[in-house]
Each structure stands twice: as C-alpha cells, then as structure tokens.
N, C-alpha and C positions, 0 to 999 in steps of 0.2 A: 616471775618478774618480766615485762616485758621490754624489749631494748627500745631504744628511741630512737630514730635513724640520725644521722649529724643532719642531713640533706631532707628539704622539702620544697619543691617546686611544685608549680602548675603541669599536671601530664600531658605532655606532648606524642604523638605516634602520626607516623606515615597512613595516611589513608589513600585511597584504592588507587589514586591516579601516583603517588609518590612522593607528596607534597605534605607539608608537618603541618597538621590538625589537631585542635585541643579536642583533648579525652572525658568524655563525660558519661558519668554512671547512673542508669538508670532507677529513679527515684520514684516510681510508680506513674498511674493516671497518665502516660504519656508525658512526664515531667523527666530533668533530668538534673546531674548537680556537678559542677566541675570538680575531676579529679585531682588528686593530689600525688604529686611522686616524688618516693623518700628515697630515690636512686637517683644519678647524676646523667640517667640516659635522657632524662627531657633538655637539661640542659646543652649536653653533648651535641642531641641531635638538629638542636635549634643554630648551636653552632657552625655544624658541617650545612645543614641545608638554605640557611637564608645568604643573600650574595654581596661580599664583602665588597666597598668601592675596589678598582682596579687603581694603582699607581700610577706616575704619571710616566714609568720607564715599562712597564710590562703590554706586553703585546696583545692588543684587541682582536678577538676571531672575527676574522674578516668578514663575515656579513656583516658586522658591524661598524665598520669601521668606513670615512665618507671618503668617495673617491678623491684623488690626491688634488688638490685647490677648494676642496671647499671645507666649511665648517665642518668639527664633529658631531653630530645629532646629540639632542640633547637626551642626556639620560645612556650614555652607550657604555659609559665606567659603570653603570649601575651603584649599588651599595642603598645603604641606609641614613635617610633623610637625621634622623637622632646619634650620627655619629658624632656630629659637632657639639654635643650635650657631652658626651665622654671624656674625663680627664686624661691627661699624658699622653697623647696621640691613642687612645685605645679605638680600636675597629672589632665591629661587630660581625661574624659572617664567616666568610672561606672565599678564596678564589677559583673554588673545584670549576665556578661555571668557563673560564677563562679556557678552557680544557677541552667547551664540546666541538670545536673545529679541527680537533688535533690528532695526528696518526698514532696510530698501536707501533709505541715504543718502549723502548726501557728508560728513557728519559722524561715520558709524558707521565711515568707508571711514578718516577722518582719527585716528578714537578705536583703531583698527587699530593702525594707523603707529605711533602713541605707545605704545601696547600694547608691540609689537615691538620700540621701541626702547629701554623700559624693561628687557626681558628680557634683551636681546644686548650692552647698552653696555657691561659692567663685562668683556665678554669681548672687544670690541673694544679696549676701554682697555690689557687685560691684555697683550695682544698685542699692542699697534701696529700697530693693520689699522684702515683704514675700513670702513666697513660698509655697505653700501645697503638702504634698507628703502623698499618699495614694497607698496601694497595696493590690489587692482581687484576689482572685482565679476566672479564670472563670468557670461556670459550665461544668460539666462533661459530655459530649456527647460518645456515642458508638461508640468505634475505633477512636477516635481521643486521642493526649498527652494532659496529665492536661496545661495548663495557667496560669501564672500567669501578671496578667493585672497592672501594676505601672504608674499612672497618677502623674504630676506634674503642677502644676497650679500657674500662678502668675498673679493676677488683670484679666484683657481680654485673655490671653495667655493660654491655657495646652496645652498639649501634652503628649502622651502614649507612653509605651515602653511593648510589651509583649515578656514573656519570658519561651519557652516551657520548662516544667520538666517532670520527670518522672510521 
C-alpha cells in the first residue's frame, strides 16, 4: 500500500546563485514538467527566503535608508506587493534580509531565530508540525563576509537560509 503524503506543493530548491527556483523534472526531447513536493521544505523555504515588509519600528540597514531630511526611497521596507490580499494582518517572507548590515553577535544570531520563526509559524500551526529553528554563525574564513547559517527543520524536511553580514 502506498502512503499519501498530507503535503503537496509546487518543488522549490536554492539554485546555484542562492535564490529559491522552481524544480522541474526532465520529461524528454528537451521538454521538462514541474515538480511536485510532498514535504514541507518547498514551502518552508519559500518562507525563509522571500522578504517580509519591514515594520514601521524596526531598523532599515543603513545603506538603505535616505539621509536624515529627506524622503525614504521607495521600495526600502521591501516586502510582497500581495500582502494586502492576506487576511488578519498575515505577512508573507522573513526579515532575515534586515540582518545583512549587522555585526557577529549573539544578539544578531537571536534577532535570526525570531526572524525565522515569524516566517515559518503560521505554516507550522497550519500543519501541526513542530518546527525547530536554529541559527549559528559560520566560521570565519580570510576575505570572505561573516554568515550567518538559520536552519528550520520539521520531522523529514529542513532547510537553510544563510544570511551574509558584516
């Protein structure tokens, strides 16, 4: 007998630069047919990687942000034009990117975490899955930007989101 997964999404995966690409299975002749994922990682990962509007209290990284008397450039909150489609204030996204100006700390590593689980919880809820979120700095190499590495993990399913900083 074969199981039926509860989960079926459209396959999503990081392609070669880091950025979430739909997954498609080679169908012959050069032809190809979009996949399908009975795990929670396409969603998961759609969630860590696309960029949540910013609030109007949390703090813009500063190349962003327009010097003091003028307007702020349009487009500097980022986020997702179809968030106003969404019922009960729901936001789609994470605010990992709000991160990449910010130093190797234990509080940038903890601003991660809640990052993360702002993005993934309303898909954990949905579901009845726990969730694990976890976020490490990766080591420090010569001439390379620090890392910061946020894994989310539910039962069979993670997925990683890194997020360069200063």
């Amino acid at each position: 007998m074969t199981r039926r997964s509860l989960f079926s999404t459209i396959a999503v995966a990081p392609n070669s630069e880091g950025r979430a690409d739909l997954v498609l299975t080679p169908a012959g002749g050069g032809m190809g047919r979009v996949s399908f994922d009975h795990t929670l990682a396409s969603p998961l990962l759609l969630a860590l990687s696309a960029d949540r509007r910013a609030a109007p209290d949390d703090g813009l990284p500063p190349l962003l942000t327009a010097p003091t008397g003028t307007v702020m450039p349009f487009g500097a909150k980022r986020g997702w034009v179809g968030d106003v489609l969404l019922t009960d204030g729901q936001r789609l996204g994470s605010k990992l990117w709000l991160l990449e100006r910010a130093k190797r700390s234990d509080a940038t590593r903890l601003d991660a975490e809640d990052y993360a689980h702002e993005a993934v919880a309303a898909i954990g809820a949905y579901h009845n899955v726990d969730l694990t979120i976890e976020a490490a700095w990766q080591p420090a190499t010569t001439g390379s930007k620090n890392a910061l590495t946020v894994r989310v993990s539910a039962g069979d399913s993670s997925v990683f989101q890194k997020v360069p900083t200063l």
